[in-house]
C-alpha positions as CSV (number, residue, x, y, z in Angstrom):
1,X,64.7,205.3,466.9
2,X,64.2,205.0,470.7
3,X,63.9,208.5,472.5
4,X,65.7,206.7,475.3
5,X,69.4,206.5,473.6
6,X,69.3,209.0,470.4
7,X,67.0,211.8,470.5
8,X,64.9,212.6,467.7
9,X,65.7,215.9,465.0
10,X,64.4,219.2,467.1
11,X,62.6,221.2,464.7
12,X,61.0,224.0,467.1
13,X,64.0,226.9,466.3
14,X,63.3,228.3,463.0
15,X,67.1,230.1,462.0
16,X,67.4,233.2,460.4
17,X,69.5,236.4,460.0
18,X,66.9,239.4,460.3
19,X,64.7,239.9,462.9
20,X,61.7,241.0,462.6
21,X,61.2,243.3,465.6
22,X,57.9,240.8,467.4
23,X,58.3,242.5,470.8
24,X,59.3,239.9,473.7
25,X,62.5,237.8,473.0
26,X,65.4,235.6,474.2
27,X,68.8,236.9,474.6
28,X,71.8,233.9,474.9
29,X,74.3,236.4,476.5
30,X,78.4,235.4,475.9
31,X,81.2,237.2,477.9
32,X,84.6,235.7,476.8
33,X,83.6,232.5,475.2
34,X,81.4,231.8,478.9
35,X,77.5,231.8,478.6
36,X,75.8,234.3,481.5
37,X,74.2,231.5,484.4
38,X,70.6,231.9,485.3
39,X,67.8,229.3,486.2
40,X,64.3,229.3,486.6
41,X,61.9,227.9,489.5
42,X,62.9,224.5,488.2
43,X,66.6,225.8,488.5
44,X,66.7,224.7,484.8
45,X,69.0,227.2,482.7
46,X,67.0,229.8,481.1
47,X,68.0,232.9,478.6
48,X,68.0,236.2,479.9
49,X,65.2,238.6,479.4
50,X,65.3,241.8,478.0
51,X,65.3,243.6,481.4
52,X,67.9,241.6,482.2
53,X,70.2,242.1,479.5
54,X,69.8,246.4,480.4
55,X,72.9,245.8,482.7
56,X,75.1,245.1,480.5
57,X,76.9,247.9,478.3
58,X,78.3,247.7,475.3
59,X,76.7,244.7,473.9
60,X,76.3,243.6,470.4
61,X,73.6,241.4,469.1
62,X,73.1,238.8,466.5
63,X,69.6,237.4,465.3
64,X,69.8,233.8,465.6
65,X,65.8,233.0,464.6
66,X,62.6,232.0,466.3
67,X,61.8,229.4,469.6
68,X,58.3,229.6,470.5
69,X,56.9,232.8,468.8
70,X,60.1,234.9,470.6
71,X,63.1,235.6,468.6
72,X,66.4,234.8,469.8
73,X,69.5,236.6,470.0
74,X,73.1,235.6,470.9
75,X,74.5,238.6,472.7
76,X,78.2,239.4,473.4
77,X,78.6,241.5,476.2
78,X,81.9,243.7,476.5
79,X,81.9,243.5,480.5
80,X,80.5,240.7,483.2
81,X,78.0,243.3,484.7
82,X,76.7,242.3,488.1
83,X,76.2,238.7,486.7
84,X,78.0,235.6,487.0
85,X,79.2,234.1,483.8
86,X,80.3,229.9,483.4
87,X,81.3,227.7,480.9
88,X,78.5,226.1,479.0
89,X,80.1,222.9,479.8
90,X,78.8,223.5,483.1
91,X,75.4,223.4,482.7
92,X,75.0,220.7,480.6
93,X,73.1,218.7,483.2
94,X,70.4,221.4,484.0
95,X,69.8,222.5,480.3
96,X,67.2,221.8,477.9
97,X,68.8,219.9,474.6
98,X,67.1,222.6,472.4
99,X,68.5,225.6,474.8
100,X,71.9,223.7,475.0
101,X,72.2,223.4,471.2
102,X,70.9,227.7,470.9
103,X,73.0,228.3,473.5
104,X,76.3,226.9,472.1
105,X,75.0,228.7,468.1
106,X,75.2,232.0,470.3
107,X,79.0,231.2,471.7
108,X,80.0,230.6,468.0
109,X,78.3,233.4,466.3
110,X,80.0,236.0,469.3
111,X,83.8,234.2,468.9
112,X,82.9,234.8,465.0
113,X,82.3,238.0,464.9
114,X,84.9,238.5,467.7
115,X,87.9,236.8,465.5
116,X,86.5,238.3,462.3
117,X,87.1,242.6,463.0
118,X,89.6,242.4,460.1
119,X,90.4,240.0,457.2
120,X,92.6,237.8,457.0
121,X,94.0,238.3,453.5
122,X,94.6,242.1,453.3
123,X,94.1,243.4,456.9
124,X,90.5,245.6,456.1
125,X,88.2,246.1,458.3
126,X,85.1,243.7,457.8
127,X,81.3,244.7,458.1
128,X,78.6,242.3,458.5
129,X,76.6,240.9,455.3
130,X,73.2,241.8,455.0
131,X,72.5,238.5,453.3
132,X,74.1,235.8,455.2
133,X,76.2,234.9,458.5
134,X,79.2,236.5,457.7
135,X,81.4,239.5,457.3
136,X,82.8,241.0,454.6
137,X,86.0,242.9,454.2
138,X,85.8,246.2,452.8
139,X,88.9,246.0,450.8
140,X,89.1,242.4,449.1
141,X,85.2,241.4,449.2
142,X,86.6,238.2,450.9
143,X,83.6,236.4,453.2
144,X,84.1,234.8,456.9
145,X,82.0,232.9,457.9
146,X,81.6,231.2,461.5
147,X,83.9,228.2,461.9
148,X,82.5,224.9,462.1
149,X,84.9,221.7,462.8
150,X,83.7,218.4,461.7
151,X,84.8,215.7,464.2
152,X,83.8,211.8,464.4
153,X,82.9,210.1,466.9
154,X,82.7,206.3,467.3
155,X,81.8,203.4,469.1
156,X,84.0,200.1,467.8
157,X,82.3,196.8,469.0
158,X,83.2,193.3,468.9
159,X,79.7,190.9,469.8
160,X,79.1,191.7,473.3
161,X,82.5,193.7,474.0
162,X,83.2,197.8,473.1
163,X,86.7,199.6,472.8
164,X,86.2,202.5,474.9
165,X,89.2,205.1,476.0
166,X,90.0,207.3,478.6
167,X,91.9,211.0,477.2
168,X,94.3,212.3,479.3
169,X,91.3,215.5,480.2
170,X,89.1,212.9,481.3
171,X,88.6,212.4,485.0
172,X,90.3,209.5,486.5
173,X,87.9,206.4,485.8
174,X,86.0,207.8,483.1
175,X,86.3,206.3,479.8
176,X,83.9,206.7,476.7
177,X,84.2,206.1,472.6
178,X,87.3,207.6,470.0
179,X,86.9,210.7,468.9
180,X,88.9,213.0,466.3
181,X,88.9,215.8,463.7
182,X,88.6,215.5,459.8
183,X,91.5,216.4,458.4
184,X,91.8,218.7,454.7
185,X,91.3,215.9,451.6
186,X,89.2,213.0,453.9
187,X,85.8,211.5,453.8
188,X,84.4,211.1,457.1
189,X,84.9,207.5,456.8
190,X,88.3,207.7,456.1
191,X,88.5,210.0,459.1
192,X,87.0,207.2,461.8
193,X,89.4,204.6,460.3
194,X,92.4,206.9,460.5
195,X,91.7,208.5,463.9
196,X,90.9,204.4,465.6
197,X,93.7,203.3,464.2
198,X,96.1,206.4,465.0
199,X,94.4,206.4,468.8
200,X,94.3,202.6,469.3
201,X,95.9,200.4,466.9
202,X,93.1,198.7,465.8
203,X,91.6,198.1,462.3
204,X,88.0,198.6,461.9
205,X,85.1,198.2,458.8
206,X,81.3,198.1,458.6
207,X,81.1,201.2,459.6
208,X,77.7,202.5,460.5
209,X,76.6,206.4,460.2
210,X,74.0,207.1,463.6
211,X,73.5,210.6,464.1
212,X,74.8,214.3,465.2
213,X,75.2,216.5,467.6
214,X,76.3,220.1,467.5
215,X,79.5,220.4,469.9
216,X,80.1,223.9,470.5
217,X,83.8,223.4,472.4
218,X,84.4,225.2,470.9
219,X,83.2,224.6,467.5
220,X,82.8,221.1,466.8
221,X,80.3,219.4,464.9
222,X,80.4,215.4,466.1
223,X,79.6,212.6,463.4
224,X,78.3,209.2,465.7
225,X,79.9,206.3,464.3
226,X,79.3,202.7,465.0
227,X,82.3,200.7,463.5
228,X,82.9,197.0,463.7
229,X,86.7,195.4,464.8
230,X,88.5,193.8,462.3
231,X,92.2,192.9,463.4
232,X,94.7,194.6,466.0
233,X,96.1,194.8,469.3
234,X,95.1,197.9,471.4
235,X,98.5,200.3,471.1
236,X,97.8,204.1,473.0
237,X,98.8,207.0,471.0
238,X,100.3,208.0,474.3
239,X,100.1,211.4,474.0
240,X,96.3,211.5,473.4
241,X,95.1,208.6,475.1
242,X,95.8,208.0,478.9
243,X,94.0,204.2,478.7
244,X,91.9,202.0,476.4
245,X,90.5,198.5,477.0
246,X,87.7,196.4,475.5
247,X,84.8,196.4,478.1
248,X,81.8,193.6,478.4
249,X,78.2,195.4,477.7
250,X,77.3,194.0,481.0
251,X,80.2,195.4,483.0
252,X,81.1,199.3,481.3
253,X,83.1,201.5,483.5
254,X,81.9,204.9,484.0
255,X,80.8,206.7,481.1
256,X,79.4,209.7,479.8
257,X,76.2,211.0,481.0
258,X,72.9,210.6,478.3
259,X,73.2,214.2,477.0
260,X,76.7,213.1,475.4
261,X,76.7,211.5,471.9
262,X,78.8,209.4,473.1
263,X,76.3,207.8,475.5
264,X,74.0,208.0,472.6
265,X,76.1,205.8,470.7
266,X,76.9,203.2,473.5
267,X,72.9,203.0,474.8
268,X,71.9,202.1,471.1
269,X,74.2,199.1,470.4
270,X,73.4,198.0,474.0
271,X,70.1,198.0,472.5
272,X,70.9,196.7,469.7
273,X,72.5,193.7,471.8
274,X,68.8,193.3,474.0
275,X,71.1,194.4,477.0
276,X,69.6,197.2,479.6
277,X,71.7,200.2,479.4
């Protein structure tokens, strides 16, 4: 695949639960579900240092794994400090793909921990496991892990023509490809034939498994889709949907910028078609 529209697998973080104490490391510091805001000469976003993370109290920290021969730890912090704090979503145009992807791990592993004090079957306390990501109640033995939500995403195409929609979040004028949440019992394919038709009216097939990108919005994994129309007129599911039309590849509205899987998806058949994206 083209680096251009669907970036290769990222295999510099090595995961893990237990660190092993090398010295210098990373620290990915959360403060009610926000990521702490710092740059570098580049005014890329960078993780906080050790020094930095002294003016914080009471935080907690989880072991995430290793980026570059430093280990890496998602941090929650019980107060601001003197920092300023933002939502990730925020710097998603100054961050590195690998830092964007550790940075939304850390946000899930702190709301995890954060939501998982007690169980939820017979009110315990919960420790953490020494074994795996995840805590354990005292009473019951009963597991949490973190919460991960499985979405699709999905580009439907017709020769030189794509469905794209514009949710009611969306700015004015923006509009990019259907996207929806597996529900209990479904494959992922039924999931992108339910969720098109449910969101557009349309009928799709030949559908197309591209890629995935970790989502952490707050805990979404999204599964890229290309699907092919097969019959339907475009009806909103008004309540979701704010406008949908079918757009020429030559003439696309304003659409996602290329960090979004849904770019990904829309650059690649526009490749696909030998049209420039």
């Amino acid at each position: 695949m083209s680096e251009f529209y669907w970036p290769e697998p990222d295999l510099s973080f090595l995961p893990g639960t237990k660190a092993a104490g090398l010295g210098e490391a990373s620290y990915f510091v959360c403060h009610n579900n926000n990521i702490l805001q710092l740059v570098d000469e580049n005014e890329a976003w960078r993780p906080a240092t050790l020094e930095e993370l002294g003016q914080f109290e009471g935080v907690h920290e989880h072991y995430m794994g290793m980026l570059g021969g430093k280990e890496c730890f998602a941090v929650e912090a019980s107060g601001p400090g003197t920092a300023g704090f933002s939502n990730l979503r925020m710097n998603i145009q100054n961050i590195d793909r690998t830092l964007f992807n550790l940075a939304g791990r850390a946000l899930q592993i702190c709301d995890w921990y954060r939501c998982h004090q007690f169980c939820g079957r017979c009110g315990e306390a919960t420790t953490e496991s020494q074994s795996d990501r995840s805590t354990v109640c005292a009473g019951c033995k009963l597991n949490f892990y973190p919460k991960l939500s499985p979405s699709i995403i999905v580009l439907v195409h017709k020769g030189d023509e794509v469905l794209l929609g514009r949710n009611h979040m969306f700015p004015e004028g923006l509009f990019s490809t259907l996207a929806g949440f597996v529900e209990p019992g479904e494959s992922i394919e039924e999931t992108v034939i339910r969720e098109v038709k449910e969101e557009v009216g349309v009928n799709v097939s030949n559908l197309s498994y591209r890629g995935s990108q970790p989502w952490p919005f707050p805990n979404s994994l999204m599964l890229g889709f290309h699907a092919e129309y097969q019959s339907g007129d475009i009806v909103l599911q008004e309540d979701e949907i704010a406008e949908a039309d079918w757009f020429p590849c030559t003439d696309l509205p304003l659409i996602p910028g290329k960090f979004a899987i849904s770019r990904w998806l829309i650059d690649e058949y526009l490749s696909q078609r030998g049209i420039p994206a």
